[in-house]
KELOPA-783104 format. One record per residue (C-alpha): x, y, z; residue number from 1; residue in three letters. Coordinates in nm, 3 decimals. Layout:
<recs>
<rec xx="X" yy="Y" zz="Z" num="NUM" residuo="ala"/>
...
</recs>
This chain:
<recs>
<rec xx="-14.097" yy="8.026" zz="-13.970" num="1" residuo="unk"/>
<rec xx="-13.823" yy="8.019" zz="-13.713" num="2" residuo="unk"/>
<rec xx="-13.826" yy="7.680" zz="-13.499" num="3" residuo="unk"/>
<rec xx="-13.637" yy="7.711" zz="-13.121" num="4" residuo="unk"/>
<rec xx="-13.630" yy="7.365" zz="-12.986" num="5" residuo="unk"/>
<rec xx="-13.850" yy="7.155" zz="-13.242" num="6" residuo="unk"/>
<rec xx="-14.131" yy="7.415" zz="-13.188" num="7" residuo="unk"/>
<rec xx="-14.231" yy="7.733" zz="-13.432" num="8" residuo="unk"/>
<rec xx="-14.247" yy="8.080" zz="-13.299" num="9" residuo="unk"/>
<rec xx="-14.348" yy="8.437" zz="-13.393" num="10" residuo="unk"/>
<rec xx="-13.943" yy="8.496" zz="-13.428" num="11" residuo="unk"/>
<rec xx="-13.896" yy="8.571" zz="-13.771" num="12" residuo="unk"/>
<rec xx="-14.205" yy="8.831" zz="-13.771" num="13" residuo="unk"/>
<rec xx="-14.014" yy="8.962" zz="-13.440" num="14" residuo="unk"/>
<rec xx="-13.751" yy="9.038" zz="-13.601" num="15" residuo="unk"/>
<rec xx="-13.880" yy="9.167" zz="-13.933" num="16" residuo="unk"/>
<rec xx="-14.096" yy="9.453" zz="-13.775" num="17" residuo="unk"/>
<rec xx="-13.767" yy="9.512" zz="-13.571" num="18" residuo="unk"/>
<rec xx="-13.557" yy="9.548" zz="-13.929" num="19" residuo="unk"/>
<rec xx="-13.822" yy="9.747" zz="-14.101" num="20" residuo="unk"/>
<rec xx="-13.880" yy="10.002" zz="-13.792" num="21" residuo="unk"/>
<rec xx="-13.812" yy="10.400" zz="-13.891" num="22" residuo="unk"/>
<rec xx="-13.813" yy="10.587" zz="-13.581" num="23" residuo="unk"/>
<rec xx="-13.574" yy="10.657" zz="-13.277" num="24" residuo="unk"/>
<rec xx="-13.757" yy="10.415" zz="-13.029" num="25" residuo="unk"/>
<rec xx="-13.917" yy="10.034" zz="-13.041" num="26" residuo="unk"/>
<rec xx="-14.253" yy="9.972" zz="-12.818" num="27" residuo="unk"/>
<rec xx="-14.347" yy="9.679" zz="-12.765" num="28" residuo="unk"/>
<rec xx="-14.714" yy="9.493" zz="-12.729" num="29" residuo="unk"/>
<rec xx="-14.803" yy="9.139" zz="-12.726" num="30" residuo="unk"/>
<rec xx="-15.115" yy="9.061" zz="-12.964" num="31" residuo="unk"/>
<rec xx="-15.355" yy="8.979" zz="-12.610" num="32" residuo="unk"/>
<rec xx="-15.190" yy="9.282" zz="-12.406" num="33" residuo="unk"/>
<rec xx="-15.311" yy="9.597" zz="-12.449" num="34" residuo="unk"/>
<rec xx="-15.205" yy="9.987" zz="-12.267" num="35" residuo="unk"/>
<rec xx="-15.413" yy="10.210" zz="-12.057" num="36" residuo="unk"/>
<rec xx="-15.219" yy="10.536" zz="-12.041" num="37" residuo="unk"/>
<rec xx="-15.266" yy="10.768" zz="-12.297" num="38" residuo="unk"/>
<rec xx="-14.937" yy="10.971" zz="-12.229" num="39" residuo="unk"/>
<rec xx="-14.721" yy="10.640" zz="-12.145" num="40" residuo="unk"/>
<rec xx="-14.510" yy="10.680" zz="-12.501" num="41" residuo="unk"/>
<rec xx="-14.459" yy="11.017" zz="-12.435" num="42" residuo="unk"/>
<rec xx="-14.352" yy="10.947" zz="-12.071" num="43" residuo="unk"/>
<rec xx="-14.090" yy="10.705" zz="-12.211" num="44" residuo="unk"/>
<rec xx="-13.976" yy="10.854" zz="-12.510" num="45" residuo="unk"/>
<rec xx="-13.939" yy="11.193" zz="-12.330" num="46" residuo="unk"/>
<rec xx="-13.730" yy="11.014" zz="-12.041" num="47" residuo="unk"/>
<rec xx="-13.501" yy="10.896" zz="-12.257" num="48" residuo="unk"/>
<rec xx="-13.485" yy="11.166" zz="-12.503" num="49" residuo="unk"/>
<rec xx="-13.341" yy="11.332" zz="-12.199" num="50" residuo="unk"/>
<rec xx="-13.122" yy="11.095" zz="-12.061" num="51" residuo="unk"/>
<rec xx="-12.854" yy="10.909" zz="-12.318" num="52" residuo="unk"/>
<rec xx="-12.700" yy="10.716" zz="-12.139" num="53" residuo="unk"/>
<rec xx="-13.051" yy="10.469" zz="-12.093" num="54" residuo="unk"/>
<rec xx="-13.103" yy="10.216" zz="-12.306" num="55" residuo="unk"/>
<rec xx="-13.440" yy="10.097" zz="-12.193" num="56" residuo="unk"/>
<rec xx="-13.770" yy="10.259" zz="-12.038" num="57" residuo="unk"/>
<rec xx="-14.023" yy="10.004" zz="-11.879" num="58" residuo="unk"/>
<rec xx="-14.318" yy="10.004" zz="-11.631" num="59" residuo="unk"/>
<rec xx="-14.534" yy="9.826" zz="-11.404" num="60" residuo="unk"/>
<rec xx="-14.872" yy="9.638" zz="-11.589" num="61" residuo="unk"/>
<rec xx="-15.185" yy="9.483" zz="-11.474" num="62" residuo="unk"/>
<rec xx="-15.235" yy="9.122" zz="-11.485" num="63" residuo="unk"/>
<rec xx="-15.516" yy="8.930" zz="-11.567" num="64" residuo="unk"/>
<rec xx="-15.667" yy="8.614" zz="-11.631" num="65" residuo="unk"/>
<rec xx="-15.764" yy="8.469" zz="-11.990" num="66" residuo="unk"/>
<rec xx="-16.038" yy="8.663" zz="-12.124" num="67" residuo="unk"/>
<rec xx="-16.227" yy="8.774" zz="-11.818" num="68" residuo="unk"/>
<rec xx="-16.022" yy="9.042" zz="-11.730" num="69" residuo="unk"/>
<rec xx="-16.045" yy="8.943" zz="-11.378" num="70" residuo="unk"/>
<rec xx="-15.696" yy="9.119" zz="-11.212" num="71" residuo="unk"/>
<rec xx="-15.482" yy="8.888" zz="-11.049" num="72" residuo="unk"/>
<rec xx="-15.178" yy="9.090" zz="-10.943" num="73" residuo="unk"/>
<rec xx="-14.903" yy="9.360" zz="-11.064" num="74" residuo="unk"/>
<rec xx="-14.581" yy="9.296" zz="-11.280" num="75" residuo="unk"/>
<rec xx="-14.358" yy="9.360" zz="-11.122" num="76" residuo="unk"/>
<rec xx="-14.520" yy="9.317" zz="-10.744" num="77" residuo="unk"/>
<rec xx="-14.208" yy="9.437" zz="-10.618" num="78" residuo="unk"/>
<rec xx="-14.110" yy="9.801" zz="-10.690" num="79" residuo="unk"/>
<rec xx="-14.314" yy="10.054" zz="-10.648" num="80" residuo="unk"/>
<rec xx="-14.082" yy="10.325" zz="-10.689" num="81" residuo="unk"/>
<rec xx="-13.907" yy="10.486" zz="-10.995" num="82" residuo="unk"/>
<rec xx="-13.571" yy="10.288" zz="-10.978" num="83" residuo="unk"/>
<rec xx="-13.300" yy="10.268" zz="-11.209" num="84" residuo="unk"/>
<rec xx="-13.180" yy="9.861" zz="-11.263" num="85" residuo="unk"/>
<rec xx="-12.907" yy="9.729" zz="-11.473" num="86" residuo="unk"/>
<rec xx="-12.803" yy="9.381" zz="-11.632" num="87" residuo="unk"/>
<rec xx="-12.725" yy="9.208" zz="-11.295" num="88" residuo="unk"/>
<rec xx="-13.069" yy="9.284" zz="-11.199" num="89" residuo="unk"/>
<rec xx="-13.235" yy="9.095" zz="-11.492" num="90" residuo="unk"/>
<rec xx="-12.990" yy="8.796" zz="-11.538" num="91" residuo="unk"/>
<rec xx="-13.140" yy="8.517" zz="-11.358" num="92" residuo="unk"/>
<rec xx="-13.509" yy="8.629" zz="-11.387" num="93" residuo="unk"/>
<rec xx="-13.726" yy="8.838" zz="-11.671" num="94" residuo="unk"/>
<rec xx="-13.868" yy="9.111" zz="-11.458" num="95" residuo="unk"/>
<rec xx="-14.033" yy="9.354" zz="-11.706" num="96" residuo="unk"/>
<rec xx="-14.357" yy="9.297" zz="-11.911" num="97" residuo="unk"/>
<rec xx="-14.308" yy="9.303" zz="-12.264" num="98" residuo="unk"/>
<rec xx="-14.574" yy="9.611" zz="-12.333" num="99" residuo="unk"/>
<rec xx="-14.449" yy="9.791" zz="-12.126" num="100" residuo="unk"/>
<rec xx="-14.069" yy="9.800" zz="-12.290" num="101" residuo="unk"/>
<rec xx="-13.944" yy="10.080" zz="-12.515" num="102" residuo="unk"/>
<rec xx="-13.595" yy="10.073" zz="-12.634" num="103" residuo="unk"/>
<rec xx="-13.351" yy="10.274" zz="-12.884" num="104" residuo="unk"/>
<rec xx="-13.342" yy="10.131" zz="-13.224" num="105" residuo="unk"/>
<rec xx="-13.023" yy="10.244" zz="-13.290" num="106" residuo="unk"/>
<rec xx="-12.866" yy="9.963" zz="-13.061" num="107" residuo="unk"/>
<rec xx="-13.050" yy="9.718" zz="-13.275" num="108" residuo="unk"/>
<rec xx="-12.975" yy="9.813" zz="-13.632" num="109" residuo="unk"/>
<rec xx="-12.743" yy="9.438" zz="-13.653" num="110" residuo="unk"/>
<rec xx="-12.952" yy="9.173" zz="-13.534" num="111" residuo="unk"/>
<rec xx="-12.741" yy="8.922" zz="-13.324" num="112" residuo="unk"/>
<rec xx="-12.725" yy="8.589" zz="-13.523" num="113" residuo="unk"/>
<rec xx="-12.783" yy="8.405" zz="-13.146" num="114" residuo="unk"/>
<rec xx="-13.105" yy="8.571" zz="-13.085" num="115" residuo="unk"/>
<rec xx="-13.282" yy="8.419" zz="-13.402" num="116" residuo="unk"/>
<rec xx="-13.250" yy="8.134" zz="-13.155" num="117" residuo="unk"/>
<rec xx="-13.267" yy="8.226" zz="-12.799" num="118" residuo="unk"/>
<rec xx="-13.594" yy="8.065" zz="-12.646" num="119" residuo="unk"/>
<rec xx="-13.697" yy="8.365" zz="-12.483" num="120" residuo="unk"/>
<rec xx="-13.711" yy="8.651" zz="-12.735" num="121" residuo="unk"/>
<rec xx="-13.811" yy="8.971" zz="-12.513" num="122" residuo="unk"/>
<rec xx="-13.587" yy="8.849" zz="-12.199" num="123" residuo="unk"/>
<rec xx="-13.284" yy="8.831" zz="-12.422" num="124" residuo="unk"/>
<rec xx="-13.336" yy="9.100" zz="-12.619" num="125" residuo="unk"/>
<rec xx="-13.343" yy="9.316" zz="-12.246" num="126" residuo="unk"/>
<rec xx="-12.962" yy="9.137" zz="-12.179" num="127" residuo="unk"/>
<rec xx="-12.880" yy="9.232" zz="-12.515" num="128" residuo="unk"/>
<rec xx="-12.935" yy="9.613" zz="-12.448" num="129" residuo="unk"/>
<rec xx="-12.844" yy="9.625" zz="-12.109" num="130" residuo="unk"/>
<rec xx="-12.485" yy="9.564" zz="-12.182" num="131" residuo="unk"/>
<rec xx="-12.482" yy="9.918" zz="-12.378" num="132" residuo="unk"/>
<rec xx="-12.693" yy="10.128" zz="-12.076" num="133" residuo="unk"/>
<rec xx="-12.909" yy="10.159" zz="-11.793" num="134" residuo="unk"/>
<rec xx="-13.279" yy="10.057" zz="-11.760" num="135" residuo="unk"/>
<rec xx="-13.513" yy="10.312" zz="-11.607" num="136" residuo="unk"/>
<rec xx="-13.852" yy="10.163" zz="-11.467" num="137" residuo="unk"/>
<rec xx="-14.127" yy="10.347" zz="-11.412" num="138" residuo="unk"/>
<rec xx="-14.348" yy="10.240" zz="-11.095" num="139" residuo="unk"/>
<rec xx="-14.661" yy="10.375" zz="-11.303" num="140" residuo="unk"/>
<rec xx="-14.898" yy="10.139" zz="-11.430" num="141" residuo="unk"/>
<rec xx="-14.981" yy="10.178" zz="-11.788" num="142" residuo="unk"/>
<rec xx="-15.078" yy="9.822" zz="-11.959" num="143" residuo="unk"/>
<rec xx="-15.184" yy="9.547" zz="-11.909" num="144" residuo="unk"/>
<rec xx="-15.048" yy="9.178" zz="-11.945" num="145" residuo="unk"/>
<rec xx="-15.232" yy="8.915" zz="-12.009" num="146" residuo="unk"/>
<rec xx="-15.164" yy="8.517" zz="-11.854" num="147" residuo="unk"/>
<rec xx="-15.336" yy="8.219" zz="-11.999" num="148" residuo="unk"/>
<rec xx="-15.355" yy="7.900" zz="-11.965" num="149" residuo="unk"/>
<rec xx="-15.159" yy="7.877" zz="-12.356" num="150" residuo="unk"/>
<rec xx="-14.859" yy="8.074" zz="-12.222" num="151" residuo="unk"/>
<rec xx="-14.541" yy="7.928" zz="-12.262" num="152" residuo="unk"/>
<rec xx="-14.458" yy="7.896" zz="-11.893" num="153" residuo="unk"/>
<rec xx="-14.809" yy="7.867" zz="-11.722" num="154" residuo="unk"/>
<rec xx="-14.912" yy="7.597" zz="-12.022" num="155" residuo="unk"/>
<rec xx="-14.576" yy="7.382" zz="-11.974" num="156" residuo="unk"/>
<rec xx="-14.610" yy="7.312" zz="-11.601" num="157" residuo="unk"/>
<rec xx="-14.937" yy="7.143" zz="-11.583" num="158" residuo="unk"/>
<rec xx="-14.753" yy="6.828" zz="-11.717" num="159" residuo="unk"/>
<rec xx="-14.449" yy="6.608" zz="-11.647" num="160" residuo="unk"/>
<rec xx="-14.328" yy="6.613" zz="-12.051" num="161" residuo="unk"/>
<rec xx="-14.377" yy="7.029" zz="-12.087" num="162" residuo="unk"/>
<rec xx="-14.222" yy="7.097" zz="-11.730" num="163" residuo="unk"/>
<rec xx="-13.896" yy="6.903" zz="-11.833" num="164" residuo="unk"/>
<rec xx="-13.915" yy="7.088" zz="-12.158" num="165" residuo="unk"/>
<rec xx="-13.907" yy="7.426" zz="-12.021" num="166" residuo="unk"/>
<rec xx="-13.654" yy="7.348" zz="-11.796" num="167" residuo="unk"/>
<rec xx="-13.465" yy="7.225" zz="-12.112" num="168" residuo="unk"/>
<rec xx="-13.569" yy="7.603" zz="-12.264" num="169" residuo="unk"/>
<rec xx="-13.391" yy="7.750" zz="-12.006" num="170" residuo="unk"/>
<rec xx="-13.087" yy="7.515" zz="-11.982" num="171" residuo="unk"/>
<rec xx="-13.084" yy="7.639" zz="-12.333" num="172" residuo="unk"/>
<rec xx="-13.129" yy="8.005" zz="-12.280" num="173" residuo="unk"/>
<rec xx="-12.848" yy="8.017" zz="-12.082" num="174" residuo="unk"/>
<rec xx="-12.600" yy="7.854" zz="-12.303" num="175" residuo="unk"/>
<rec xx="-12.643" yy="8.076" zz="-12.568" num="176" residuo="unk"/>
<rec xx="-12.617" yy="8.403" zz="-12.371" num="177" residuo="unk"/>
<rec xx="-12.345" yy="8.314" zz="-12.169" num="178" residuo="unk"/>
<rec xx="-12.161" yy="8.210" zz="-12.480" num="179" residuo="unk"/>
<rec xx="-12.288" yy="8.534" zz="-12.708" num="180" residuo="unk"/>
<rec xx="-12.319" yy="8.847" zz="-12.436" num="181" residuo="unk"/>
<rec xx="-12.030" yy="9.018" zz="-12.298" num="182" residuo="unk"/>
<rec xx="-12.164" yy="8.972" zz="-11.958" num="183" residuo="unk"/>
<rec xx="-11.907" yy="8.805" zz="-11.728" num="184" residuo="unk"/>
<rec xx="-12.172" yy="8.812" zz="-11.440" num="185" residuo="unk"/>
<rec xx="-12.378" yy="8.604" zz="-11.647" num="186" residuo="unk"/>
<rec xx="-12.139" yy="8.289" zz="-11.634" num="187" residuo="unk"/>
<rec xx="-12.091" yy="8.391" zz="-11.277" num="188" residuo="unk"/>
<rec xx="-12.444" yy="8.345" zz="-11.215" num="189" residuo="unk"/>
<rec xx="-12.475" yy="7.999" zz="-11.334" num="190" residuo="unk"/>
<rec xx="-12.541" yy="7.886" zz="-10.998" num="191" residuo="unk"/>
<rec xx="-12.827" yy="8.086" zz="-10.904" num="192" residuo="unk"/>
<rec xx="-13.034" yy="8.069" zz="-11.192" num="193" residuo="unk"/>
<rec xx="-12.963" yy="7.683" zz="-11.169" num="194" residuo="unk"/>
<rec xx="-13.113" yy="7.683" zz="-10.851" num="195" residuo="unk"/>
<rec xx="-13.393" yy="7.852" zz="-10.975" num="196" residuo="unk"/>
<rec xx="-13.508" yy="7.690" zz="-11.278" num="197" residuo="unk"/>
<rec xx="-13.471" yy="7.367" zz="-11.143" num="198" residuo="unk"/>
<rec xx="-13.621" yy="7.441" zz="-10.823" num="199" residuo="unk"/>
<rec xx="-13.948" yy="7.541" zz="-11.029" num="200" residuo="unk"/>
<rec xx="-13.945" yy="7.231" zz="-11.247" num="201" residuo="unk"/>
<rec xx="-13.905" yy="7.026" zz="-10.904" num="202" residuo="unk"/>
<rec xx="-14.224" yy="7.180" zz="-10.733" num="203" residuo="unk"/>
<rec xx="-14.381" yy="7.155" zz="-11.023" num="204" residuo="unk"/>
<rec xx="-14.317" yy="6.764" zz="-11.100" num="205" residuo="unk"/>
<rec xx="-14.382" yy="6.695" zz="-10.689" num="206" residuo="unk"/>
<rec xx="-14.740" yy="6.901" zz="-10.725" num="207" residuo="unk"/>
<rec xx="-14.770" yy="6.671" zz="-11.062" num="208" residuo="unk"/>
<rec xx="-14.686" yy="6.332" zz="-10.818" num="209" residuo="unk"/>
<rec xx="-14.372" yy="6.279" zz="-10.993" num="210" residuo="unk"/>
<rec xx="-14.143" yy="6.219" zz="-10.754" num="211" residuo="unk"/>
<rec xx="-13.898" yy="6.013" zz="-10.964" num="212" residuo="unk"/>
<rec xx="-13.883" yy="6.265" zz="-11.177" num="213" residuo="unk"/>
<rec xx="-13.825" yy="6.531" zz="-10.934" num="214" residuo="unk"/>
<rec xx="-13.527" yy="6.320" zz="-10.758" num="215" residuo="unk"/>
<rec xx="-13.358" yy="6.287" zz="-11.041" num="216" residuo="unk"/>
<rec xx="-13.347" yy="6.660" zz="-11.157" num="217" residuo="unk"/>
<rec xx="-13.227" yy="6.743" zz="-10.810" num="218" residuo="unk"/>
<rec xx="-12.957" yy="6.500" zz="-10.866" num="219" residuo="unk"/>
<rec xx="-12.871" yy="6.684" zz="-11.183" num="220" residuo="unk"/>
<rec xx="-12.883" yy="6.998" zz="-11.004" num="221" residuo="unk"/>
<rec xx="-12.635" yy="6.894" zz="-10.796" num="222" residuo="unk"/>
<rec xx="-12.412" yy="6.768" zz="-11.087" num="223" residuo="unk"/>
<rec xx="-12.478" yy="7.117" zz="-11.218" num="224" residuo="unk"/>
<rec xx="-12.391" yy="7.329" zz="-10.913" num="225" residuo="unk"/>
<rec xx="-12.268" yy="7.067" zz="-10.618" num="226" residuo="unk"/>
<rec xx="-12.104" yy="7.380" zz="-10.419" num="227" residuo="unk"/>
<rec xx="-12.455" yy="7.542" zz="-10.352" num="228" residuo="unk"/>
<rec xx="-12.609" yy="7.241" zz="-10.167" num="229" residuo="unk"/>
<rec xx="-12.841" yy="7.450" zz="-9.925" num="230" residuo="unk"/>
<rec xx="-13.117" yy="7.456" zz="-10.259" num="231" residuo="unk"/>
<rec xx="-13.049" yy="7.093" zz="-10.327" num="232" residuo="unk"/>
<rec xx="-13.126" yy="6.993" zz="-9.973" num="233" residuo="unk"/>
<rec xx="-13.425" yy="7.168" zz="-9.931" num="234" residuo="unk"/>
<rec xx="-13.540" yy="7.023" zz="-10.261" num="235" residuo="unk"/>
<rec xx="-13.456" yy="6.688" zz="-10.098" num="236" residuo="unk"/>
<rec xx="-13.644" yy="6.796" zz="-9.738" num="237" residuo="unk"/>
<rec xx="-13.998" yy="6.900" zz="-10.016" num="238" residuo="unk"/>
<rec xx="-13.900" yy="6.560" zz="-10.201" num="239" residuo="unk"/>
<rec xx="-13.933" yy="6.375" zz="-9.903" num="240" residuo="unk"/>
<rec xx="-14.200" yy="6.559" zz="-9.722" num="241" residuo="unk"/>
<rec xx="-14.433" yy="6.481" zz="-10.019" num="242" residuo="unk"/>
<rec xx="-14.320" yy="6.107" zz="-10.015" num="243" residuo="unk"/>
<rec xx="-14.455" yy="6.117" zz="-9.671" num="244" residuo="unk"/>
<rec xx="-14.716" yy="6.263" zz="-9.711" num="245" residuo="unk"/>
<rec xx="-14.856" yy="6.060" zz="-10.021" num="246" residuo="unk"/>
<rec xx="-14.752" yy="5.751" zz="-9.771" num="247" residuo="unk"/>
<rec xx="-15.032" yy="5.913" zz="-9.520" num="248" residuo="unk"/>
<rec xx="-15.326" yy="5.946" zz="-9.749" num="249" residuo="unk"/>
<rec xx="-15.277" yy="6.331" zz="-9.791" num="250" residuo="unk"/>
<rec xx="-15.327" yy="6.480" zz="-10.176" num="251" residuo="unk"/>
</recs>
């Protein structure tokens, strides 16, 4: 068992059916997610079997809700267009669902020592090829992803404690890729996917009614990235609209 952060992952099996894998190209499929089309390997394969200098083939998948397979939307909502996309496009946000990914084993015969420990397994592993190719997407939609209330990111940010601790995941995330992928635009980034992630934890804590909380990681943001102020002031104008608001009565 491979621990990231004090908590055990599926890591070490990750990686094992990635070592013991025979053929030319990866796919990969979450346990809960599932594909529809019939010919979507053969799409893949056959696009890159044709075209080298890819690294990646992915797609557009159906989401839905827990077990009721009620759809809620499309991943990526988007593009809905064949469309090439390299690493820039991918560095400050994980765009692709994970069934729909195929990749070239080749590029993974040495496994990274870093990734045993990267937070997000699937995300990195997409930097991690993208510095040897291009990514082709495919607007077709041919699986389906599945969001539940136990996912990593929907499950954290119900509370104060697991919102602060994926923000922490992704403080951590980017430490170890900006340090381990020859990416300069990565480090160059640092201030947009800043913003982000703590703009997400700070919506989340003021929808949670911790407003302390939220102050203070906007404070921190600011530490963090003090020359992009627009984000941290309108994180202070939603801060101070929803101490406001609580002061009127309104939930």
């Amino acid at each position: 068992m491979i621990y990231i952060n004090g908590s055990p992952t599926g890591r070490y099996n990750f990686i094992h059916n990635i070592k013991n894998a025979k053929g030319n190209y990866i796919a990969l499929l979450d346990g809960d997610d599932y594909w529809l089309d019939p010919f979507k390997l053969t799409k893949q394969i056959n696009f890159l079997e044709e075209h080298p200098e890819y690294v990646i083939c992915c797609h557009r998948a159906k989401v839905v809700t827990g077990e009721t397979e009620h759809l809620s939307s499309v991943l990526p909502d988007k593009f809905n267009q064949d469309r090439d996309f390299s690493h820039k496009d991918i560095l400050t946000q994980n765009l692709f669902p994970t069934g729909s990914i195929v990749f070239r084993r080749e590029l993974l015969r040495t496994i990274p020592n870093w990734f045993y420990f990267s937070p997000f397994g699937d995300w990195s592993l997409q930097l991690y090829l993208s510095q040897f190719g291009k990514i082709r997407y495919l607007s077709d939609i041919m699986s389906v992803y599945r969001r539940h209330d136990g996912g990593i990111h929907s499950g954290l940010i119900k509370t104060v404690e697991g919102t602060e601790r994926l923000l922490n995941l992704h403080i951590l995330f980017y430490n170890i890729l900006s340090k381990n992928l020859e990416l300069g635009d990565f480090k160059s980034n640092k201030s947009n996917y800043y913003s982000q992630i703590y703009q997400t934890a700070i919506k989340s804590l003021i929808k949670l009614g911790a407003i302390d909380k939220a102050m203070y990681f906007n404070e921190e943001l600011f530490k963090e990235i003090g020359f992009y102020q627009n984000q941290v002031q309108n994180n202070y104008s939603d801060i101070f609209s929803a101490v406001n608001s609580r002061k009127l009565g309104h939930k």
